[in-house]
Structures are given as structure tokens and as C-alpha cells.
C-alpha positions as CSV (number, residue, x, y, z in Angstrom):
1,X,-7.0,1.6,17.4
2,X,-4.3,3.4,16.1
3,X,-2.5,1.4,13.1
4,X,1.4,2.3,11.4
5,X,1.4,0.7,8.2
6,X,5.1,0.7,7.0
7,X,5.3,2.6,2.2
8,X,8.2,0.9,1.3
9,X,8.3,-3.1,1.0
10,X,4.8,-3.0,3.0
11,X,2.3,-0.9,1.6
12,X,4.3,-1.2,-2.0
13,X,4.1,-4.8,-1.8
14,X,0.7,-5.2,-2.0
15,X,-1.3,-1.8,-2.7
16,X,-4.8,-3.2,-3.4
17,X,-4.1,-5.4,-0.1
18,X,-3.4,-2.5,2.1
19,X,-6.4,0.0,0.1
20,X,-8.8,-2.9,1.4
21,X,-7.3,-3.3,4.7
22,X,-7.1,0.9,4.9
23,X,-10.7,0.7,4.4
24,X,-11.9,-1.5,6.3
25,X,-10.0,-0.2,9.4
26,X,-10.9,3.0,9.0
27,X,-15.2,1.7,8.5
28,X,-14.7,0.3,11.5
29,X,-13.4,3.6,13.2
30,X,-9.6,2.7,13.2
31,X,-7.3,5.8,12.0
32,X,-4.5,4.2,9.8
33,X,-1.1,6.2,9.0
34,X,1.3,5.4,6.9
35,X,4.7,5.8,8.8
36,X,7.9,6.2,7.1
37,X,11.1,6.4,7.7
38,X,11.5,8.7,5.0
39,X,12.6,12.8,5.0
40,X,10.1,14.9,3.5
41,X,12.0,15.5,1.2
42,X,11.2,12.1,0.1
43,X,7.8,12.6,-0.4
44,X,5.2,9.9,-1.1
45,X,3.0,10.8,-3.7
46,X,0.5,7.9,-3.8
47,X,-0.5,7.5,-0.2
48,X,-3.8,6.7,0.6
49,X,-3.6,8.2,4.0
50,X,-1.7,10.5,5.9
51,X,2.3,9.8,6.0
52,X,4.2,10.9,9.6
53,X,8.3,11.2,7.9
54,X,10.7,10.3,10.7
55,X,13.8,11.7,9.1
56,X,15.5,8.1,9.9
57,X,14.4,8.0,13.6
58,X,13.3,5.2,15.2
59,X,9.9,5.2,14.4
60,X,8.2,4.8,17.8
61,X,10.0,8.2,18.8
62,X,8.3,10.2,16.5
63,X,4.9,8.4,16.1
64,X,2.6,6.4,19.0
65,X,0.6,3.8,17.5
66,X,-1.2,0.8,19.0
67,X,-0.5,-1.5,16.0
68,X,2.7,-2.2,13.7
69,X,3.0,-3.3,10.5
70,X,6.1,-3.1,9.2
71,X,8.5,-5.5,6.6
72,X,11.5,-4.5,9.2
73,X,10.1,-3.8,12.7
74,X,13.7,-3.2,13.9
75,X,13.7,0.2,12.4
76,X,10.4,0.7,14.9
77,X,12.8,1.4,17.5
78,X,16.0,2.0,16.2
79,X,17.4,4.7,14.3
80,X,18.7,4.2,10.8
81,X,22.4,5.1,10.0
């Protein structure tokens, strides 16, 4: 599976949380992303995997994944202002 795990209010909340999820995913052959809403300009220093920046696009526009997690799934397919 593919997974989109949601930096800010997600991830952030809980960082040893997601690590342990991150790893265990990926040991049993899941790819995890972190997907952001973010520019890239607004880099994310501390990610433990790779982060896709949609620029405030709706995120399932930019990024196909099989799983969401995300603290405000609106923004999944909507665009922010």
C-alpha cells in the first residue's frame, strides 16, 4: 500500500507514534510519504520520509495514495485559499 501521512497537526502531534508506524509499514513493504500541503519553499526539515509539497492543492490532485491520514481530510480534495 501506498500511505499519505499528513506534517502538520498529524505527524507533529505525535512524532515517536508516526516513526514507529513509518517503520513498521515500510518492514512490511508499505512506502509511506509524508504529504503536505505546504510550498517548497516551506521546507520540512525533520521528515522521516519523503515529503510530495502541493503548493495548496488539493492533495489527491498532486499525489495518489491508497491510504489517508490526515488531521483535516477536507484539504485531501480541496484546494486551500
Amino acid at each position: 500500500m501506498l500511505i499519505a501521512l499528513d506534517y502538520d497537526k498529524t505527524y507533529t502531534a505525535d512524532p515517536v507514534l508516526w516513526n514507529n508506524f513509518i517503520k513498521s509499514a515500510q518492514d512490511r513493504g508499505h512506502s509511506v510519504k509524508i504529504v503536505s500541503m505546504r510550498y517548497p519553499s516551506e521546507p520540512i526539515e525533520s521528515a522521516p520520509v519523503d515529503v510530495v509539497y502541493t503548493s495548496r492543492k488539493a492533495k489527491a490532485t498532486i499525489f495518489k495514495a491508497d491510504i489517508w491520514i490526515d488531521d483535516s481530510p477536507a484539504w485531501i480534495f480541496q484546494d486551500s485559499p
